[in-house]
LUMLOGU-696135 format. One record per residue: residue in three letters; x, y, z of N, C-alpha, C, O in turn. Coordinates in steps of 0.1 Angstrom, whole numbers, plus 5000, padded with zeros to 4 digits. Each point is the difference from the previous one (the first is absolute). Example, Ala and Ser with C-alpha at 12.3 -4.5 7.8 and 13.67 -1.06 7.14 Angstrom:
Ala513249435078499150125000500950125000501050005007 Ser498650114986500950115000499250115008500550115001 
END
This chain:
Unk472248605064501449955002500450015014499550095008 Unk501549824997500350045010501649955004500249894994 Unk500550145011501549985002500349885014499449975011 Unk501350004984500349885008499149875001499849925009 Unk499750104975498949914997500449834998500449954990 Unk499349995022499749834999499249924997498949985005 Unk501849964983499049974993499649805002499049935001 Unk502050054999499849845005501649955009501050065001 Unk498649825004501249905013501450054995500750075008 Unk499849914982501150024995500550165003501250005003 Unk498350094997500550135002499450025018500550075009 Unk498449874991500250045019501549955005500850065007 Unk499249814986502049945002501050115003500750025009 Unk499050044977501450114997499650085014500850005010 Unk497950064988500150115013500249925014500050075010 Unk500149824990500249965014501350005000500550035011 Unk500749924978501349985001500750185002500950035007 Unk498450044985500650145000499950075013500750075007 Unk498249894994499450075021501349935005500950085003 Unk499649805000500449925004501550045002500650025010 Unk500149994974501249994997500750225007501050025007 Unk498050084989499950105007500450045013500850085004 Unk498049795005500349975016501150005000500650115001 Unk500049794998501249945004501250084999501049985007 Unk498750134980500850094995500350115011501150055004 Unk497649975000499850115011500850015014500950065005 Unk498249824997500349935017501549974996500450115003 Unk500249864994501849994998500550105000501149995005 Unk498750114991500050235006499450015014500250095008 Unk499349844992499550045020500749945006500950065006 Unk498949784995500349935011501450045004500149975012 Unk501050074984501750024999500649925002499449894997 Unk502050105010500949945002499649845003498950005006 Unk501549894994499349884998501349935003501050034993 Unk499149845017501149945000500950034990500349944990 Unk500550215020501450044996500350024986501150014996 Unk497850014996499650084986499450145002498950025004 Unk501950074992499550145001498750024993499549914993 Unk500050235011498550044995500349984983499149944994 Unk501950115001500049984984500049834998499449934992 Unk501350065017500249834990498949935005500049904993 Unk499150105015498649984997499350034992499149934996 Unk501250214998498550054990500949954985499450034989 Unk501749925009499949954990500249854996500249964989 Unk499649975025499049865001498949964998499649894996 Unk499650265010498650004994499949994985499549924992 Unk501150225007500150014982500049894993499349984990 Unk501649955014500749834992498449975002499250004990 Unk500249965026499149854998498550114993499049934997 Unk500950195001499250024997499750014983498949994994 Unk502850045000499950014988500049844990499849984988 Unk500349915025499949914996499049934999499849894993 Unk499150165015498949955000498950084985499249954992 Unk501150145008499350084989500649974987499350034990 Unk501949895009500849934984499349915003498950024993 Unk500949875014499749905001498249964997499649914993 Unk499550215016498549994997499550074991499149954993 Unk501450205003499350074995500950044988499349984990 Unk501750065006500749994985501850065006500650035010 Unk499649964980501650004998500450184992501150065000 Unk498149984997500350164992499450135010500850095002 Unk498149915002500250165006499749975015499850105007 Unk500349814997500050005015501749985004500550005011 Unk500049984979501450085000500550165007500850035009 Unk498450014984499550145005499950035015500350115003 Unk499449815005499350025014501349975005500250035012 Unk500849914983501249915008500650154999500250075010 Unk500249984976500750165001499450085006500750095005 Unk497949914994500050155015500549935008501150025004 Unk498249885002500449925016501550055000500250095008 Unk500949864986501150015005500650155001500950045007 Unk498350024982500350145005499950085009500950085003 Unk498249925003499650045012500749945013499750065011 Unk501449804991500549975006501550155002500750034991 Unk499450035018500850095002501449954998500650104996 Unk499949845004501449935000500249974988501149984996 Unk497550004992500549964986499350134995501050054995 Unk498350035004498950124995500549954987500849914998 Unk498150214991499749984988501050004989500049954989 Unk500850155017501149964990500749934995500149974988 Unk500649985023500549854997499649914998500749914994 Unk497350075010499749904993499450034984499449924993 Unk500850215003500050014984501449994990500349964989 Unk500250095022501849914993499949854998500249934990 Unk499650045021500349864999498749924990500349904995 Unk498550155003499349944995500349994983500049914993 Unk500250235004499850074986501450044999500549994989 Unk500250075021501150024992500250185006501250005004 Unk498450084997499650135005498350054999499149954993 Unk500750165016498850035004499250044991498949975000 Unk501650124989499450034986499949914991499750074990 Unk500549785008499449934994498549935003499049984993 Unk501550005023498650005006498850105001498849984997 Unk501850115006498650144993499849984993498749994998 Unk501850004994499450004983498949914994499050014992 Unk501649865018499049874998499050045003499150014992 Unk500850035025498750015006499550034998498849964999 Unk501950244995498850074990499049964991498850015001 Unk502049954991499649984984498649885005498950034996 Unk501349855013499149915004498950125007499050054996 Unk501349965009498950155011499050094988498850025001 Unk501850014992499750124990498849914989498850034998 Unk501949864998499349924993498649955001499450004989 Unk500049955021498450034998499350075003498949955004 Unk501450224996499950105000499750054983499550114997 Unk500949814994500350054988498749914994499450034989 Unk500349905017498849874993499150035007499149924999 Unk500550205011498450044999499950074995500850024991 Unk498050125012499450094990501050145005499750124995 Unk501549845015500350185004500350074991499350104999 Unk501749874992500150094986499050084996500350124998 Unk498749845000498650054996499350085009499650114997 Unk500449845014499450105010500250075005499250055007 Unk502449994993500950095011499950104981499950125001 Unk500149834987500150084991498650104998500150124998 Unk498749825004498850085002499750085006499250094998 Unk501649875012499750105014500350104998499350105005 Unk501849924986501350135001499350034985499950124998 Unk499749804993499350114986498750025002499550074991 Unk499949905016498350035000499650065013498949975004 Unk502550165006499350045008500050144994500650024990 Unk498650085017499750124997501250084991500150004988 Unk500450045019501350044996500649984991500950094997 Unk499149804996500549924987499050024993500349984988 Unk498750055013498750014992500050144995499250024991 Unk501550095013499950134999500650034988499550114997 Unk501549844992500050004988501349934998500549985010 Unk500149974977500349934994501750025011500449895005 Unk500250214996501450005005499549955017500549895004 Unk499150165002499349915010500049824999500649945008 Unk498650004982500149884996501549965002500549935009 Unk500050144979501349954999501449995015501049935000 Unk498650155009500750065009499749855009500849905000 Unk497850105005499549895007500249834992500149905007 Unk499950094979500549864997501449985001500349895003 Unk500750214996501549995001500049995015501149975002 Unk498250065011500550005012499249835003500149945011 Unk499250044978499349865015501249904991500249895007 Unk500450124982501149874995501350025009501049924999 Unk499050215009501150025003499949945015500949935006 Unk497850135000499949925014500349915004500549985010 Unk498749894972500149885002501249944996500449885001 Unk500250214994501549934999501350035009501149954997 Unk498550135015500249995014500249895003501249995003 Unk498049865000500649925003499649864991499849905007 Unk500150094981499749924990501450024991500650104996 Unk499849755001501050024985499550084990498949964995 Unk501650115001500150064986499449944989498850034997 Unk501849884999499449904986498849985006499050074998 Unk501049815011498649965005498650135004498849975002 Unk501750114999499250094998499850074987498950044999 Unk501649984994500050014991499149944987499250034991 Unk501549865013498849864992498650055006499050054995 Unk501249925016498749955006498850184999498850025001 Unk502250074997499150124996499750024986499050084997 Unk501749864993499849984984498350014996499350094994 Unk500249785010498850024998499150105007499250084995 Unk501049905015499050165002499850134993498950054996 Unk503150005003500350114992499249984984499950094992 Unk499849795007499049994988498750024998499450044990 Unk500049925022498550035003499950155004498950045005 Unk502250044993499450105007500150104988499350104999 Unk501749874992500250074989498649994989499750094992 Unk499549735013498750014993498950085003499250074993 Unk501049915022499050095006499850155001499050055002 Unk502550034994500350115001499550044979499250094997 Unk501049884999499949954985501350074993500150094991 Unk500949865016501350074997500849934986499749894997 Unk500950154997500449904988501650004992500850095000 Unk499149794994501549974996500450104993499150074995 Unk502449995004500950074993499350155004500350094992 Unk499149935018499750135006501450045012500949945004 Unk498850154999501550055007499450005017500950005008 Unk498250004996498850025015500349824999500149975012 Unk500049934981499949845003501749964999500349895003 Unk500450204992501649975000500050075011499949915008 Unk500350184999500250035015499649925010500749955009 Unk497650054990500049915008501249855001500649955010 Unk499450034983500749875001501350025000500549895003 Unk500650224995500950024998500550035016501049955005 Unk497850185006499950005007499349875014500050025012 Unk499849884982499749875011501449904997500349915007 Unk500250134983501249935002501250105009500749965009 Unk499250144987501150045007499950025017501050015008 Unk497850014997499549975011500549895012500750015010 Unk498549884981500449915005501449935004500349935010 Unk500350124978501349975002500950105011500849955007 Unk498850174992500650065011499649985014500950015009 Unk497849954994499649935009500649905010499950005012 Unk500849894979501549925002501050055006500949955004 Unk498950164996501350125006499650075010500950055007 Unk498149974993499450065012500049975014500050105008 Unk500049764997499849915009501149874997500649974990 Unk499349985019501049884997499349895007500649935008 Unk497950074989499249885008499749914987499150034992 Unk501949875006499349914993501050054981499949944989 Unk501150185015500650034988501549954999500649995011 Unk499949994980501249914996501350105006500749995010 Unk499450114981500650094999500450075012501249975002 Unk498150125008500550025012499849915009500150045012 Unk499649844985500249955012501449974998500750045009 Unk500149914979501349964996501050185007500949995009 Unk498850114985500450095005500550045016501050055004 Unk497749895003500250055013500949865005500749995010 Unk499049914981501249885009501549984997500949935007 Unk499250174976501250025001501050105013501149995005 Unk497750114996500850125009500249935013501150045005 Unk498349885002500149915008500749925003500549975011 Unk499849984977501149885001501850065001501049945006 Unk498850224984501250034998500250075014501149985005 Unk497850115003500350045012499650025012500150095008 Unk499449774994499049945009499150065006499549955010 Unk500150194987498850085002499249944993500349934990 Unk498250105017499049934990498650154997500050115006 Unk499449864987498850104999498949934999500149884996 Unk498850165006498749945008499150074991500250124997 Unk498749824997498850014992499550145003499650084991 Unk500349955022499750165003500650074994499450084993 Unk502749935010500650094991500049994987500350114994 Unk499549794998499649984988498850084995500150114993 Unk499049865010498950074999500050135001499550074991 Unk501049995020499950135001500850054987499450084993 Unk501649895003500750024989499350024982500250084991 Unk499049785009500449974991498250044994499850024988 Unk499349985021498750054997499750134997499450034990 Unk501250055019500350204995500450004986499350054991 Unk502149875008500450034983498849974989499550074991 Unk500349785012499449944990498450124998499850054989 Unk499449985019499050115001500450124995499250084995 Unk501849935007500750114995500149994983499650094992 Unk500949785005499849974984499149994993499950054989 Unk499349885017498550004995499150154998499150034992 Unk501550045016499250164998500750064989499350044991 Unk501849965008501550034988498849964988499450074993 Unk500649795007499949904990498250084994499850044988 Unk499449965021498650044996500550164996499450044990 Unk501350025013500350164992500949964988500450094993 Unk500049815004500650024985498749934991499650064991 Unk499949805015498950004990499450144998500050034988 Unk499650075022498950104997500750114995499350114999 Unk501649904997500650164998501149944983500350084991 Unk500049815009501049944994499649894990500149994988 Unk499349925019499149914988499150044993499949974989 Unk499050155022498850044997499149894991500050004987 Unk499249915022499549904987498950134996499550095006 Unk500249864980499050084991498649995002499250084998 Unk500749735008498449965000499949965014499649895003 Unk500650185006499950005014498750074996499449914993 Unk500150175007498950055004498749904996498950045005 Unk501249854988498849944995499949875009499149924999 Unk502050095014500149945012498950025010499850105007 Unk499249784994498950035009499949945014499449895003 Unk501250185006500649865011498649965010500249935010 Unk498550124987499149995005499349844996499449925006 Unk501150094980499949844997500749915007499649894996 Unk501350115012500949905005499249935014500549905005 Unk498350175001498949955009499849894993500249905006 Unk499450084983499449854994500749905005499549905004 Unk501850134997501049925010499749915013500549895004 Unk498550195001499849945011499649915008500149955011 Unk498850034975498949875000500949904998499749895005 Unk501550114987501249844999500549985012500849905000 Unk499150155009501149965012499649915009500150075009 Unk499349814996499649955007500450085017500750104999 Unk498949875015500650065010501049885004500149884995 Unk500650205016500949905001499649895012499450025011 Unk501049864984499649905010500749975008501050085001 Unk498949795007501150005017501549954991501050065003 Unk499149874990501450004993500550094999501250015003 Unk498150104993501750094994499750135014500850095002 Unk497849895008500250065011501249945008500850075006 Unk499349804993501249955007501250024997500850015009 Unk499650004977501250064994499950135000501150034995 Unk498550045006500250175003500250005016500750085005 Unk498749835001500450075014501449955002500950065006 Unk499349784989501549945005501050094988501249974999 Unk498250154992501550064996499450165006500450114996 Unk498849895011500450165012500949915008501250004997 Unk498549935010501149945010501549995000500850015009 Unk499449974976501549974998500350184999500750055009 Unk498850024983499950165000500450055012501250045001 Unk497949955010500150035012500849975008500250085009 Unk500849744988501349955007501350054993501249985004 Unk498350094982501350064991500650095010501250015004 Unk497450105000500050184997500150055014500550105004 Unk498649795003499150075012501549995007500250115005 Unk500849804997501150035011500750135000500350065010 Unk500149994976500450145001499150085002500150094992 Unk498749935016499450135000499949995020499850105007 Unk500549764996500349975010501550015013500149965012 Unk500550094980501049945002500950115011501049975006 Unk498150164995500750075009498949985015500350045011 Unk498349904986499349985013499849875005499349985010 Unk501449944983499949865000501449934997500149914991 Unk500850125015501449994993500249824999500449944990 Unk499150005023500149875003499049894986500249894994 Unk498850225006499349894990500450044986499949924991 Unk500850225005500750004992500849894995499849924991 Unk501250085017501349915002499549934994500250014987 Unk498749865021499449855000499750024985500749944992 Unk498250155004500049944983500750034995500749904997 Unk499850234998501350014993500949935002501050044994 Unk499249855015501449925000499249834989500749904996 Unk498150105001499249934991500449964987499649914993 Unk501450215005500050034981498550044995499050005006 Unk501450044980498749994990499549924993499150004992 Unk501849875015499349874993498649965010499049954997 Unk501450095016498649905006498850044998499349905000 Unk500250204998498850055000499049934982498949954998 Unk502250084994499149894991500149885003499249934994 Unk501750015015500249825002498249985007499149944995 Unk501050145019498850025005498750014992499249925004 Unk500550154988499150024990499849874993498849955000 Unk502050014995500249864993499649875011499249924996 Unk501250085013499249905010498550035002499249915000 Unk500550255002498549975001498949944989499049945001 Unk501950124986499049984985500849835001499649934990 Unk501050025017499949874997499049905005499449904996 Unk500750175019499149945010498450074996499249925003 Unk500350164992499050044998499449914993500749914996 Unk498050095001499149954987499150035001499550035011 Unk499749974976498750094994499549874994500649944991 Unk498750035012498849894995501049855000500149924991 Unk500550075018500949865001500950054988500349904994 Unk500250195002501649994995500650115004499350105003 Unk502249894998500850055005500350164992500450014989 Unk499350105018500250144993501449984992499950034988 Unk501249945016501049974992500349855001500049925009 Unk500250054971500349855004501850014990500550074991 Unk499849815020501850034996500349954986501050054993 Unk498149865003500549984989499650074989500449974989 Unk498750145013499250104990501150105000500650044990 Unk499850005026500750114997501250024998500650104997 Unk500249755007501849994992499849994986501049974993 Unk498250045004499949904985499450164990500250034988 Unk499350035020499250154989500750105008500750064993 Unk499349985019499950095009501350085005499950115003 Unk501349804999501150025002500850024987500049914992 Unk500650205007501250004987501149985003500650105000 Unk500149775002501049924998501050044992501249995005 Unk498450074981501650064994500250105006501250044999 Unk497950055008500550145010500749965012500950075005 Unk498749795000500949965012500849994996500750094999 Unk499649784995501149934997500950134995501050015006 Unk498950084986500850144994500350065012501250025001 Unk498050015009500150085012501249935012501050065005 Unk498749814998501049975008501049934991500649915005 Unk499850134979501849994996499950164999501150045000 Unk498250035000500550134996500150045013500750115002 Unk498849835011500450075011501449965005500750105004 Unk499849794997501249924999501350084992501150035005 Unk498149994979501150064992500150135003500850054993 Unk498850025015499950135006500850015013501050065002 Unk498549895005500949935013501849974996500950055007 Unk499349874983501549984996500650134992501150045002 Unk498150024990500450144994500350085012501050064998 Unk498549965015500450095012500649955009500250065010 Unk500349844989500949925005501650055003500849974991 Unk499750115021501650074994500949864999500950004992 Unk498949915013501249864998499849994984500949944994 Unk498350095000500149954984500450124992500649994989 Unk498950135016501450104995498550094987499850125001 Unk499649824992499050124992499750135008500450114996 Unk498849885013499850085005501050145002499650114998 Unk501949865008501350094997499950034984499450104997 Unk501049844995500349994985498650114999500350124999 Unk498749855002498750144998500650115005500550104994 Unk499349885018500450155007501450054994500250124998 Unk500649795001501350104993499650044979500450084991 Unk499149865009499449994982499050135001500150084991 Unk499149935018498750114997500550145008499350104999 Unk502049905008500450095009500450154991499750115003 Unk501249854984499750104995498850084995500050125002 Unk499249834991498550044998499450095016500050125000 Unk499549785011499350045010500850105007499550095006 Unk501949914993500150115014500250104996500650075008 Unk499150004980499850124995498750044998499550114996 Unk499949785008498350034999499850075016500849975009 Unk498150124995499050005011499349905003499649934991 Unk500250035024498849975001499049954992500049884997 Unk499150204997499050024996500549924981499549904994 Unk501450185003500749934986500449845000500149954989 Unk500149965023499749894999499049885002500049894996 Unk499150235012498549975003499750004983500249914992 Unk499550195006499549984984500949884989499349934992 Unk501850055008500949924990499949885007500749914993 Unk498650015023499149854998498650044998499549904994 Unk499950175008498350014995500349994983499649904994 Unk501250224998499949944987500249884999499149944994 Unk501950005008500649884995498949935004499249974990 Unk500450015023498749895002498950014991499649904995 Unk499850245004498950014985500149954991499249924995 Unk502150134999500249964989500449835000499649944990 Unk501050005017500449924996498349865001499749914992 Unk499750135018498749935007498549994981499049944996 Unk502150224997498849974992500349944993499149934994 Unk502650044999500649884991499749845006499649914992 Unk500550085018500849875005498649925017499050065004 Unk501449855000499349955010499950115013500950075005 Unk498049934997499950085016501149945010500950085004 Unk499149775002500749975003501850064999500750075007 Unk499649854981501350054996500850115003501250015003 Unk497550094995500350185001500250025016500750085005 Unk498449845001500150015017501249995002500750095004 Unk499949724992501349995003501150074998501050025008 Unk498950024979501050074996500850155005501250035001 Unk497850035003499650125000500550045014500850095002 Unk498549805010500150025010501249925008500250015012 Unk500349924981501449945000501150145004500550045010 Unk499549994973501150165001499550095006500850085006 Unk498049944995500050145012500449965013500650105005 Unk499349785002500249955013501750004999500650045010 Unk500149934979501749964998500150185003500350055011 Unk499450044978500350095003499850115012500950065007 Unk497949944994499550085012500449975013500250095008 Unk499949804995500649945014501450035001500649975010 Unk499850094982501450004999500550165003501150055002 Unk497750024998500350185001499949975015499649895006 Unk501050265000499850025017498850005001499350054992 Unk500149875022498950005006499450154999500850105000 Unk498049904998498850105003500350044984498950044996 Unk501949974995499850034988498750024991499650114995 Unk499849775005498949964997498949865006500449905007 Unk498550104990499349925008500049884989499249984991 Unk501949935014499949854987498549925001499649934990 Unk500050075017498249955000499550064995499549924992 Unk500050195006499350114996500149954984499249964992 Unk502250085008500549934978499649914996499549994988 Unk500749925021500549814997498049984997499649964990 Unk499650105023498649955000499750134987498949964996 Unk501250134998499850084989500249914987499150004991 Unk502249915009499649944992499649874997500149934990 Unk499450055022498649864999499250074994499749964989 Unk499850185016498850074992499950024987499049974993 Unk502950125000499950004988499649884993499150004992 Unk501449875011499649914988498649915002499849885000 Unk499150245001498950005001498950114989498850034996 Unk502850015001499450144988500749944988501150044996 Unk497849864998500249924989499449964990499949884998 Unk499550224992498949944990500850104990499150054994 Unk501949995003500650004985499849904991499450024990 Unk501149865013500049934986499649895009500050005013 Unk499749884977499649895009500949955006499750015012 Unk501249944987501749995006499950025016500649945009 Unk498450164994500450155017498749885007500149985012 Unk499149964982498649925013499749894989499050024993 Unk501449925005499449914988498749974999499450024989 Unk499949945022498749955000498950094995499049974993 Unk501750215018499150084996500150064988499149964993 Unk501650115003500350044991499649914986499350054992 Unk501249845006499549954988498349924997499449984990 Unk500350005023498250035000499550164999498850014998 Unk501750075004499250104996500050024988498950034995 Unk502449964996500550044987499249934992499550044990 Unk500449815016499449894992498550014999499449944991 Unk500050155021498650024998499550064986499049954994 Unk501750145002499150114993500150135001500250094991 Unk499649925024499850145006501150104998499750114995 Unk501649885007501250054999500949944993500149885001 Unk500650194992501249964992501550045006500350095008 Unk500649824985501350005003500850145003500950015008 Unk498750084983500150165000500050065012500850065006 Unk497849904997499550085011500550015006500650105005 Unk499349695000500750015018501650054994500550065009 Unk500249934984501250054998499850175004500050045012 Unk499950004984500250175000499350045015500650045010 Unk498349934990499350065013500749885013499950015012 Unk500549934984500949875011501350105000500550055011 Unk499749974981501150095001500250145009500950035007 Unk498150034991499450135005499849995013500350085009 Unk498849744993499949985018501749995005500550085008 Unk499949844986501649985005500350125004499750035011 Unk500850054984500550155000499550055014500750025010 Unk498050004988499550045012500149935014499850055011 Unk500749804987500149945011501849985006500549955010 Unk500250124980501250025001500350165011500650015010 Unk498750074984500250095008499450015011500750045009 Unk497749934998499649955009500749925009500250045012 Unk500449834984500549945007501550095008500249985012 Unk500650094981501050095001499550105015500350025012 Unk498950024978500150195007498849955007499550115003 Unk499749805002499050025010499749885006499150015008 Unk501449854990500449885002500650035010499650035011 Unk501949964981500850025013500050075014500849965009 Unk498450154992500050035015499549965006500250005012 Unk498949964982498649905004500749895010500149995012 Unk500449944976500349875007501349985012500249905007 Unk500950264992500950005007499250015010500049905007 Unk499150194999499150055008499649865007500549985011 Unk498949954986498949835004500649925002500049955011 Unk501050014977501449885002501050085008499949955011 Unk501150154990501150025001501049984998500950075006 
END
């Protein structure tokens, strides 16, 4: 295999128009000022003749793409404005890029191999709670920057080859954990990170919009990875002390080596998609670790948003190819890859969130004078807990989404409204992107996950109810009493 593979006249074409249409792109950023047209209004002359040349020879859908970095990087328009103006705001655009980015990442073997890795090394081999410790951390890794459902699906069948291989079996209580435990994982996973997740990414754009501070994938992370680790250890001491399965011990995780012979290695495709998503990783994260030795290049990316770094990713897997086709193709991945009802839900629910905090329309007052009896007899800490409950509870009735909006609507009406330094409203607002990520009570809280697990076999409605329940609880008070300093601490 080989990348940037030409295969016949017609595609030397394309690469001669793309070399071509790039140039022009470029040299229009260098050359500058140009009969009495400033340096910008040059580079988005280029933009024009170059984006017109690439509609014109080589297609009309993702060399689209190249026109929105191009103009972003023009300093006079940067990325924001041109995700406003394109989409509408910058988190519809993430979302896209993501979801397209993430997406043929899900159609090679990583699932499988990043899952082997983590059950068939030493340490996982050392006895059965071992196994279990090491399979709940590699669904959680990978659901660091993978959708939920789609991970989910796409881990279904494995979680089945392994339950043959392990010789684990139906209506046993060691094959309802597991599975009870890969769902709840995963789904918390969504909450963990906000690369590629619905929920906080909506969170951190409501806090944004209502107070034009923003927070950055670092402070996120720092936040929201401790807790979730934090849960998953919680979570593995109630299975062991509290579920106690009965037929754990007839758990042989030395069998799970047979495993290894199914994995093919990985080929230059998905080497190329693992390295173009460290990259985006690295344009997320790497500015904040920078930012006190490098203040300048700080600035420069973080004035990017979090939309460019998957836009970028997305240009390379377009421009890429593996045996003459394209690593991402646009019509594979709008069509399977992108979830559209999460957009389309995401930018009215960002909008209807935006008008709910709106003081010319007056809700936002009406809350704060409506909830004011309740809260100002509360502590601190007593309103910290009464939105973490509300968001649990309501995330396991009702849409993740929904719970985001709703949730972080009234804490923003309310909390903005106490004297400064009171409380850290980011810290809350991004807590409850997290809560409505602690969702497998009933199928209602993750639909996808939740009613494929139920529907397997492995677990019943009971279960994830009571021990969904039990995770909630624990993710209520976590979130409270060790969340929040967390995140006042990172966010502020």
């Amino acid at each position: 295999m080989r990348c940037f593979h030409v295969t016949d006249g017609k595609e030397r074409k394309e690469w001669l128009y793309l070399v071509l249409a790039v140039a022009v792109i470029v040299l229009s950023r260098v050359i500058g000022p140009v009969g009495g047209l400033s340096a910008d209004a040059v580079a988005v002359v280029g933009v024009f003749l170059g984006s017109l040349l690439l509609w014109i020879t080589v297609s009309i859908d993702w060399p689209s793409l190249i026109t929105l970095l191009a103009l972003g990087l023009i300093p006079s328009v940067g990325f924001s404005k041109t995700f406003s103006g394109a989409f509408g705001n910058s988190t519809v655009a993430f979302l896209v890029f993501t979801f397209a980015l993430v997406y043929p990442l899900s159609q090679t073997n990583f699932v499988r191999r990043c899952t082997v890795y983590f059950i068939t090394n030493p340490i996982a081999r050392r006895g059965p709670w071992s196994f279990i410790c090491f399979l709940l951390a590699a669904v959680t890794f990978m659901g660091l920057f993978v959708s939920p459902s789609v991970l989910f699906v796409a881990f279904m069948p494995f979680l089945e080859d392994i339950y043959r291989v392990l010789g684990v079996k139906k209506g046993g209580k060691t094959g309802n954990m597991m599975m009870m435990g890969t769902a709840f994982c995963i789904s918390l996973s969504s909450g963990m990170t906000a690369i590629g997740h619905v929920w906080p990414t909506m969170a951190i754009g409501y806090y944004t919009a209502a107070t034009g501070n923003d927070v950055n994938q670092f402070q996120y992370m720092a936040m929201g990875i401790p807790i979730g680790v934090l849960l998953i250890v919680l979570l593995i001491l109630v299975f062991r002390f509290l579920y106690r399965p009965d037929d754990l011990q007839d758990l042989r995780p030395d069998r799970a080596m047979d495993l290894r012979g199914t994995v093919p290695a990985a080929d230059l495709k998905e080497k190329i998609i693992l390295a173009t998503m460290a990259l985006t990783v690295v344009l997320w994260v790497g500015p904040s670790l920078i930012q006190e030795s490098l203040p300048e290049v700080y600035a420069l990316i973080n004035g990017w948003s979090t939309a460019m770094p998957p836009l970028l990713g997305c240009v390379i897997l377009f421009v890429c190819k593996v045996d003459g086709a394209r690593i991402l193709n646009f019509r594979e991945v709008t069509s399977k890859g992108i979830l559209w009802g999460s957009i389309l839900m995401t930018g009215a629910a960002t909008w209807l969130g935006s008008c709910m905090t709106n003081n010319d329309i007056g809700i936002s007052q009406w809350l704060t004078d409506t909830l004011s009896p309740v809260t100002v007899s509360l502590p601190v800490t007593g309103m910290i807990l009464f939105f973490m409950a509300w968001a649990v509870v309501e995330t396991n009735f009702s849409s993740n989404i929904v719970t985001t909006t709703v949730v972080s609507a009234v804490a923003l009406s309310v909390l903005t409204a106490l004297p400064a330094g009171t409380v850290s409203v980011g810290a809350v607002v991004c807590m409850v992107g997290f809560a409505a990520a602690v969702c497998n009570m009933t199928p209602a809280g993750q639909s996808t996950i939740n009613t494929v697990a139920i529907g397997s076999g492995w677990t019943t409605t009971t279960s994830m109810f009571v021990w969904g329940g039990v995770f909630a609880l624990l993710a209520i008070l976590v979130l409270t009493f060790i969340g929040y300093p967390i995140g006042a601490l990172v966010i502020g």
